[in-house]
ZADO-1210 file (C-alpha; in nm, 4 decimals, padded with zeros to 6 digits):
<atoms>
<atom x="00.0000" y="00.0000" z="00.0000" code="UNK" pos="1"/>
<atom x="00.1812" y="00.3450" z="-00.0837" code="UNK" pos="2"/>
<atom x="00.1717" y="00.5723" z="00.1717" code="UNK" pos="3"/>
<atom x="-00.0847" y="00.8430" z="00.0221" code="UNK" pos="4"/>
<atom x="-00.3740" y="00.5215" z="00.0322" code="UNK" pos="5"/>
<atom x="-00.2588" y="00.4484" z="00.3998" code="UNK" pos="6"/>
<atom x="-00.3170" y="00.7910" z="00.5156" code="UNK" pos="7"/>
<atom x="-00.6326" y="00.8090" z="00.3513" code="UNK" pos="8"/>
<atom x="-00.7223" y="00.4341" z="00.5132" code="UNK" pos="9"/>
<atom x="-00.6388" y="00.6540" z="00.8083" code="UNK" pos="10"/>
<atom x="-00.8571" y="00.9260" z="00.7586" code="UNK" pos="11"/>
<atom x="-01.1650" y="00.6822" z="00.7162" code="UNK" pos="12"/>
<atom x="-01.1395" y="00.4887" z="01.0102" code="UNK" pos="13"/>
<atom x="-01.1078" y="00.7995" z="01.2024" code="UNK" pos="14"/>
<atom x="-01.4367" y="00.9383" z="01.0227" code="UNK" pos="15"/>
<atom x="-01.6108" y="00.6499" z="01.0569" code="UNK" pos="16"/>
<atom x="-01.5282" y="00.6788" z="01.4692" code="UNK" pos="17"/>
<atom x="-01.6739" y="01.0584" z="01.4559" code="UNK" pos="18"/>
<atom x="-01.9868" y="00.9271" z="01.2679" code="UNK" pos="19"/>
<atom x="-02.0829" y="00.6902" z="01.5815" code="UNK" pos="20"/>
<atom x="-01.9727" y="00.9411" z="01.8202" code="UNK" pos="21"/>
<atom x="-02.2107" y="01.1994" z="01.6570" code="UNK" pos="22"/>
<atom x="-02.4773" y="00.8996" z="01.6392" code="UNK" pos="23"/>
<atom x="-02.4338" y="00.7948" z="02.0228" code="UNK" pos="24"/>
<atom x="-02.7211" y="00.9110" z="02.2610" code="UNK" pos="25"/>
<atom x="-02.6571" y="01.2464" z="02.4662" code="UNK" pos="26"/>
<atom x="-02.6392" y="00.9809" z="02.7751" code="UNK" pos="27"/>
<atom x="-02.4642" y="00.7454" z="02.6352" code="UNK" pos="28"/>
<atom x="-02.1339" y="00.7910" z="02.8786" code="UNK" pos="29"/>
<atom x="-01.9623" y="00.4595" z="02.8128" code="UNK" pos="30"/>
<atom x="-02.0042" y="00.4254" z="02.4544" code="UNK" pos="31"/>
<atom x="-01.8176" y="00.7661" z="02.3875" code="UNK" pos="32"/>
<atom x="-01.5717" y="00.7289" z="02.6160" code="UNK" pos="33"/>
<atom x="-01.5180" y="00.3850" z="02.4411" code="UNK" pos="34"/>
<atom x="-01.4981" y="00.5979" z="02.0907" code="UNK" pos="35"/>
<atom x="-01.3178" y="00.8482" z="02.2311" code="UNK" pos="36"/>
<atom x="-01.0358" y="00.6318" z="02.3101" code="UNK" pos="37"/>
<atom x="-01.0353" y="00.4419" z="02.0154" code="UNK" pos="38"/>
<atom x="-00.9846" y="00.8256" z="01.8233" code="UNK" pos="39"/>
<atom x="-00.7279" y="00.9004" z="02.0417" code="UNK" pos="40"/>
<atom x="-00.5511" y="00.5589" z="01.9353" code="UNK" pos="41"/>
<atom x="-00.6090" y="00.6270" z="01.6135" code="UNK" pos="42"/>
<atom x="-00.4810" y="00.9903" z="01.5932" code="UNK" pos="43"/>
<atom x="-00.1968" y="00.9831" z="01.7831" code="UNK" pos="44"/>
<atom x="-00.0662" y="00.7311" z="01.5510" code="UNK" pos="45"/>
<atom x="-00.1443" y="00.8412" z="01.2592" code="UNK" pos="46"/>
<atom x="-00.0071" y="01.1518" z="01.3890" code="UNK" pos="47"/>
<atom x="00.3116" y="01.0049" z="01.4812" code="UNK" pos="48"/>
<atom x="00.3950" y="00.8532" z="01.1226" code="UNK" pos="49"/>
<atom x="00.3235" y="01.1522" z="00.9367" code="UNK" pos="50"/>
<atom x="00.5724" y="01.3341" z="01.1558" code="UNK" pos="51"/>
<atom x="00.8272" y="01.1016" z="01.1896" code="UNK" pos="52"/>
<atom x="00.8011" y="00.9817" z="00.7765" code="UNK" pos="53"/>
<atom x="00.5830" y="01.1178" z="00.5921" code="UNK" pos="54"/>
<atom x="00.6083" y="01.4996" z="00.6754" code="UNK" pos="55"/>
<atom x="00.9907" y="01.4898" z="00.6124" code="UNK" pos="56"/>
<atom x="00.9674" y="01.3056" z="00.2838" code="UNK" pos="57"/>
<atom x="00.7018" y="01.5425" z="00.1425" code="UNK" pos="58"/>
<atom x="00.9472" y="01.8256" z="00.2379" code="UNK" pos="59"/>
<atom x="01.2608" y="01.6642" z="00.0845" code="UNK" pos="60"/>
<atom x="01.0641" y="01.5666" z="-00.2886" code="UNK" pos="61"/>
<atom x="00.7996" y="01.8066" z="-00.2784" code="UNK" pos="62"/>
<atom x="00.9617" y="02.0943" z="-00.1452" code="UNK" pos="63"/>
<atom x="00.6588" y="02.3625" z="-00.2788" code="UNK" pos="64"/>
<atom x="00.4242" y="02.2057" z="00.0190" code="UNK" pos="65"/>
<atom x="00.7083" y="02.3100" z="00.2571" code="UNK" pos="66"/>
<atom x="00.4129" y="02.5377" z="00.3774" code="UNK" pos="67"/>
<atom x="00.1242" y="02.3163" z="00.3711" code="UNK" pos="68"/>
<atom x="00.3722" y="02.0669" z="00.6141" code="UNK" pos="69"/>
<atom x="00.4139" y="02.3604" z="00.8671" code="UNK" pos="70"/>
<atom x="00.0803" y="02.4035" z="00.8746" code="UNK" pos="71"/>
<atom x="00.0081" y="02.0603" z="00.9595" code="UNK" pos="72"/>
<atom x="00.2140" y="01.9950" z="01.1933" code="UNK" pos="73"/>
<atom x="00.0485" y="02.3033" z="01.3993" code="UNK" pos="74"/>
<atom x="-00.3123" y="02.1676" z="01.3188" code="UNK" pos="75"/>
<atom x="-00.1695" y="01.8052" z="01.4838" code="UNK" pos="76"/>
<atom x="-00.0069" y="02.0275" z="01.7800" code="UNK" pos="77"/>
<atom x="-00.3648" y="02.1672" z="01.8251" code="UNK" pos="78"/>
<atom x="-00.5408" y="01.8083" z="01.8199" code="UNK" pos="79"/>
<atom x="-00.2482" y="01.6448" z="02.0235" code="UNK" pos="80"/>
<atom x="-00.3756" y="01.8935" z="02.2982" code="UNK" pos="81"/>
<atom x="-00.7053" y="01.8248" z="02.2724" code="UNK" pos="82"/>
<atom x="-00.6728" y="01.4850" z="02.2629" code="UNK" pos="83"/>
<atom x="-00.4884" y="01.4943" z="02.6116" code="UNK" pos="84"/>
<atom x="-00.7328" y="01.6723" z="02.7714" code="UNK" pos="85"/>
<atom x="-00.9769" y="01.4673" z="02.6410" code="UNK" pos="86"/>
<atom x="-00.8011" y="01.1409" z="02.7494" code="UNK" pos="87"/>
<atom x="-00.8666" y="01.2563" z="03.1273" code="UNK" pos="88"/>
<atom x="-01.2408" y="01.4133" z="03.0910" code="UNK" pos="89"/>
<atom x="-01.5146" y="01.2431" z="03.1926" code="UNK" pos="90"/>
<atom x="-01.7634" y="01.1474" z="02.9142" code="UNK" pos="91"/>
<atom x="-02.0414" y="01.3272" z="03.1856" code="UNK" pos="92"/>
<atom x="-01.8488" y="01.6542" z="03.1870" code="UNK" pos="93"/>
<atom x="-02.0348" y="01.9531" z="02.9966" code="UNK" pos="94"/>
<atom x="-01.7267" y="02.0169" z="02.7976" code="UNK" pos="95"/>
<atom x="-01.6566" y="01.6349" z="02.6998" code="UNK" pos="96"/>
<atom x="-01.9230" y="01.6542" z="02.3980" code="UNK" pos="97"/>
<atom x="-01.7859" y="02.0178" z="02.2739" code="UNK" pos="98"/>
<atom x="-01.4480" y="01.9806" z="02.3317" code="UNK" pos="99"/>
<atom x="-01.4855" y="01.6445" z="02.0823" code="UNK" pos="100"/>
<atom x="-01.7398" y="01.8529" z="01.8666" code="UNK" pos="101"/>
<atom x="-01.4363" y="02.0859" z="01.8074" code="UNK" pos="102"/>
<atom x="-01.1622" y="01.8340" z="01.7239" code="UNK" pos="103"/>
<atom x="-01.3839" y="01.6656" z="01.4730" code="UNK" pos="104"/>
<atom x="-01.3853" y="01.9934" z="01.3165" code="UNK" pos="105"/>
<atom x="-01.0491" y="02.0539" z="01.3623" code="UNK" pos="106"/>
<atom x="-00.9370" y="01.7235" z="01.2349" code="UNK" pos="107"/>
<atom x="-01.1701" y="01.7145" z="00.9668" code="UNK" pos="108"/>
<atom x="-00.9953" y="02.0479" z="00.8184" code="UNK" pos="109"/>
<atom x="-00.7014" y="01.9155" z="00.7889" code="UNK" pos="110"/>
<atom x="-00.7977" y="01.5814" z="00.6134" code="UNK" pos="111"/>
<atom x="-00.9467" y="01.7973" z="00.3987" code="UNK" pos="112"/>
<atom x="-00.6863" y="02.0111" z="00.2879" code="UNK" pos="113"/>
<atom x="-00.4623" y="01.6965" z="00.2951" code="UNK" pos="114"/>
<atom x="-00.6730" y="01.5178" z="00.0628" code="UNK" pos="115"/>
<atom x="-00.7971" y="01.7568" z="-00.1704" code="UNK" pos="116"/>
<atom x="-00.4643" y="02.0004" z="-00.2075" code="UNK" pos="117"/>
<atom x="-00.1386" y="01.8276" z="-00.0883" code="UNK" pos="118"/>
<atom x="-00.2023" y="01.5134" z="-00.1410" code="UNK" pos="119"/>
<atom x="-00.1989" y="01.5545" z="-00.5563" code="UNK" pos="120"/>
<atom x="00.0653" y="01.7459" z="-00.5239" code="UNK" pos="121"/>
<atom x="00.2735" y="01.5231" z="-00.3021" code="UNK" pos="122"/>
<atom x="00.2061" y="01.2120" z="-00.5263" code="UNK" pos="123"/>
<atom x="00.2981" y="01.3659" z="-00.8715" code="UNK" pos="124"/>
<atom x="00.6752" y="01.4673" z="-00.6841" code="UNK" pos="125"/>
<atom x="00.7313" y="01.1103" z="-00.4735" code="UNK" pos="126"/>
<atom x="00.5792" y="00.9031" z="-00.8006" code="UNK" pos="127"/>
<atom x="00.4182" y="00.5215" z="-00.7289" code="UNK" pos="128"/>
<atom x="00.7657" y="00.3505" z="-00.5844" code="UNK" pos="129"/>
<atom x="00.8735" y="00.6041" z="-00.3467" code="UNK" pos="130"/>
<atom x="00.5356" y="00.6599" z="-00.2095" code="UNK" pos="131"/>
<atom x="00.5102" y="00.2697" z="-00.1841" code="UNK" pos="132"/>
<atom x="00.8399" y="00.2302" z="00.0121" code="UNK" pos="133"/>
<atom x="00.7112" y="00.5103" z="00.2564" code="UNK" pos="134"/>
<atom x="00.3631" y="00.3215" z="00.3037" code="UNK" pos="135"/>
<atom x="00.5884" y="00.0360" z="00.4029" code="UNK" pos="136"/>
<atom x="00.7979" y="00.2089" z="00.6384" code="UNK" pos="137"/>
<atom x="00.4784" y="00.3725" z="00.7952" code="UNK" pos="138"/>
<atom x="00.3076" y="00.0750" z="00.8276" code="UNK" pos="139"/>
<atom x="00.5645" y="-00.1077" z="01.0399" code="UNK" pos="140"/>
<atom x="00.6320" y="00.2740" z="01.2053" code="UNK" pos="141"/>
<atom x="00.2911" y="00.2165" z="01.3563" code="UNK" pos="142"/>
<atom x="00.3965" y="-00.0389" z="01.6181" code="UNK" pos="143"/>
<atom x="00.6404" y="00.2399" z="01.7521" code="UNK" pos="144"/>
<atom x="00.3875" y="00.5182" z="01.8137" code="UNK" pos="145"/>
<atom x="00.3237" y="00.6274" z="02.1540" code="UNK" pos="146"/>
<atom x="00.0113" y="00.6488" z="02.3279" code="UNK" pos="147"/>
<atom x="00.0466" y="00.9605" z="02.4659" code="UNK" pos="148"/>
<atom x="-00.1027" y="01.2305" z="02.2533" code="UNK" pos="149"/>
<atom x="00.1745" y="01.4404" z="02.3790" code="UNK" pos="150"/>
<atom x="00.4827" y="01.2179" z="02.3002" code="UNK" pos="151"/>
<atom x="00.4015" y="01.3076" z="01.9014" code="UNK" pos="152"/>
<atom x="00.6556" y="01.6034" z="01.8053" code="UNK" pos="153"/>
<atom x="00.4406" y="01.8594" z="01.7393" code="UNK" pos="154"/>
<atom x="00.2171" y="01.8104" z="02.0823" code="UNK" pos="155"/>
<atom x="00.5885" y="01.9831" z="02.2299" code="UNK" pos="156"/>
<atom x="00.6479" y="02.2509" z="01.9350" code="UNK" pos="157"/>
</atoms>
């Protein structure tokens, strides 16, 4: 799998999570907080392999996203915060529902802009064989991620 499909893989498991949270009753404590682990999970390492692989790639063959990597990697500091403080908040505290209402958002802005401008971009400059020995590398890459929100790079830029 090259590493642009991965990402994207990535980016649908993630939406499919934010579909049941947004489906879940108001009361339904447990069930969120169940979901709202699994999204931290998933972001922190998908987080963590963009940084550590991807990112740095993109910059080194596509140099004219330099900009849209900087960029990034301040949207994941933003969601590597959130994601902490949502890691200790109880699922019955008024802010649990907005403060996840906000990092959907959040999140779902940057897949966006991933998807739709970069990620064109970034696959014309890498080409099919580099992207695919990236996807490899960031598929192993995965066991290594932390599980700390804040241990990804950018949580500490």
């Amino acid at each position: 799998m090259d590493a642009i499909v991965l990402l994207k893989e990535d980016h649908k498991t993630v939406e499919k999570l934010f579909k049941e949270f947004e489906k879940a009753g108001e009361k339904a404590y447990a069930e969120k907080k169940r979901i709202v682990e699994k999204v931290i999970e998933e972001l922190t390492t998908h987080a963590y392999i963009e940084e550590q692989i991807f990112y740095p790639a993109a910059r080194a063959d596509a140099p004219d996203t330099d900009d849209h990597v900087l960029e990034s990697v301040e949207e994941h500091h933003v969601v590597m915060w959130m994601l902490s403080e949502l890691k200790d908040l109880d699922p019955k505290d008024e802010r649990f529902d907005a403060k996840m209402t906000v990092l959907m958002e959040n999140v779902r802005h940057h897949v966006e802009e991933e998807e739709q401008e970069w990620f064109p971009q970034v696959r014309e400059a890498m080409g099919r064989n580099r992207l695919q020995e990236l996807g490899e590398q960031m598929a192993k890459a995965k066991a290594d991620a932390p599980s700390d929100p804040l241990k990804v790079g950018s949580a500490a830029k």
